[in-house]
N, C-alpha and C positions, 0 to 999 in steps of 0.2 A: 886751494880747493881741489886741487889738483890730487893733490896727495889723498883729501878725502873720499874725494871720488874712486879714486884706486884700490883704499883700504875697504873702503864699502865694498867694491868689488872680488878683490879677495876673500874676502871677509864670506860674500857671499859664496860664492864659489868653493870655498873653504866645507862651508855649509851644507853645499848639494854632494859635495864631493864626500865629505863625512855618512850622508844620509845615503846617496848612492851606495857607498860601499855596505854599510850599514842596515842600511833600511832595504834594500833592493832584493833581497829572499825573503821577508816578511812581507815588502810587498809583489810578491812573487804571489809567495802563497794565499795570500790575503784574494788576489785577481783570479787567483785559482779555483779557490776554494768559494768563493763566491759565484768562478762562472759554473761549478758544478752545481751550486746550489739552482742557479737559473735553470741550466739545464734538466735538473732532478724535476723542478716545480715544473716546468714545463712537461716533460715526460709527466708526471704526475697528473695534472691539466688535462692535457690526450686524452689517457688512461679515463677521468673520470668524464671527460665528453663523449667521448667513446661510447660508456658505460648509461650516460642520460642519453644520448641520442640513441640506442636500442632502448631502454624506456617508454623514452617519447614513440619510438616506430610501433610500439608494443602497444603502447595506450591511444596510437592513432586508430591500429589496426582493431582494436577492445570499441573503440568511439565508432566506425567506422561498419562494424559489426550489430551495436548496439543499434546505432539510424536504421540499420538494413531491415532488423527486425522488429524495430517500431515501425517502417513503412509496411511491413511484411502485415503487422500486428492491424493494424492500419484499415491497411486493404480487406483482410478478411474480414473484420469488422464491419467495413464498409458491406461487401459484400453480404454476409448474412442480413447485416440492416433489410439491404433491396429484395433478399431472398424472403424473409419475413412479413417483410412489407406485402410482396406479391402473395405468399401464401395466406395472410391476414383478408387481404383483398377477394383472393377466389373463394377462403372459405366465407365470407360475408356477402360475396354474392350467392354461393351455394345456399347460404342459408336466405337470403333476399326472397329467390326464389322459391326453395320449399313453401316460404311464410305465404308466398303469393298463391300456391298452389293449393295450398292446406288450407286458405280463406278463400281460394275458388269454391273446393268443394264443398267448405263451412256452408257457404253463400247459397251452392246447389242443394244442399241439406236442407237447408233452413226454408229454400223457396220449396222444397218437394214436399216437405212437412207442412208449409202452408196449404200447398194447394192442396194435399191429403185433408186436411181440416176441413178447408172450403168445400173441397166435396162429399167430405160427411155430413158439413153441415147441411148444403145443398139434398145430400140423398135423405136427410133426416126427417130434409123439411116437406121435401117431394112427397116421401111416404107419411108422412102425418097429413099432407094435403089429401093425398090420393084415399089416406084413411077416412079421412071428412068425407071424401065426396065419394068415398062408398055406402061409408054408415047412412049419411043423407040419398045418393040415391039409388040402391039397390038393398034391397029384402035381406033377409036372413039365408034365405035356400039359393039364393043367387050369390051371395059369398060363398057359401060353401063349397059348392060347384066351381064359381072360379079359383080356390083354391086350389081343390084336388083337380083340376085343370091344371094349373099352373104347374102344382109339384109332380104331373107325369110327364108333363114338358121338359122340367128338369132334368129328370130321372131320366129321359130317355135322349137325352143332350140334346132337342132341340131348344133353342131359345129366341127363334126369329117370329 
């Protein structure tokens, strides 16, 4: 067993030694050529992180800009809203008041014209009295007299 054990081992040895001489520039190149490949992918990698992290910095700065001016968009918004609002408000109290003012004077109108009424009616009814109770109790030549009485009282601006 001795012996097999030996030949195996030669045997093997045989084998690495063959493949060693053999094999040892293919696998030379083989570790070579592969660790260029790593390398290349790697460099490559870089290269293309590189290339999406300016992207990314670009499209944060585009994001970042966008926010700025939807707060921006925002606010002014806001603002006219209140500015609108207030000028809504004063011009509706401007008009509040004119309405109020414009139905004052309606109101003073309308009582002035009353009382114009009432006192026509009043002086109408005065001098249809006073008419009665001339026709009933004064003559004909005593109208007349107080007439042309009366109209040179007029005529000559007394009226007391």
């Amino acid at each position: 067993m001795d012996l097999y054990i030996a030949s195996n081992v030669v045997n093997f040895l045989a084998v690495v030694l063959i493949l060693w001489k053999v094999g040892k520039q293919p696998a030379r190149d083989f570790v070579k050529s592969r660790s260029e490949n790593v390398k290349k992918f790697i460099h490559d990698a870089e290269g293309e992180y590189a290339v999406a992290s300016a992207e990314e910095s670009k499209w944060q700065q585009d994001w970042n800009a966008i926010e700025s001016r939807v707060e921006k968009l925002q606010s002014d918004a806001e603002t006219m809203v209140a500015q609108t609002r207030e000028r809504v408000l004063a011009d509706a109290k401007r008009q509040a008041e004119r309405i109020e003012s414009e139905s004052k004077l309606l109101a003073q109108s309308e009582l002035l014209r009353a009382r114009n009424a009432v006192q026509k009616k009043v002086v109408e009814e005065s001098l249809a009295l006073a008419k009665g109770f001339m026709d009933k109790s004064l003559g004909k030549g005593e109208r007349k007299k107080l007439v042309v009485d009366s109209l040179e009282l007029v005529g000559n601006g007394h009226t007391s």
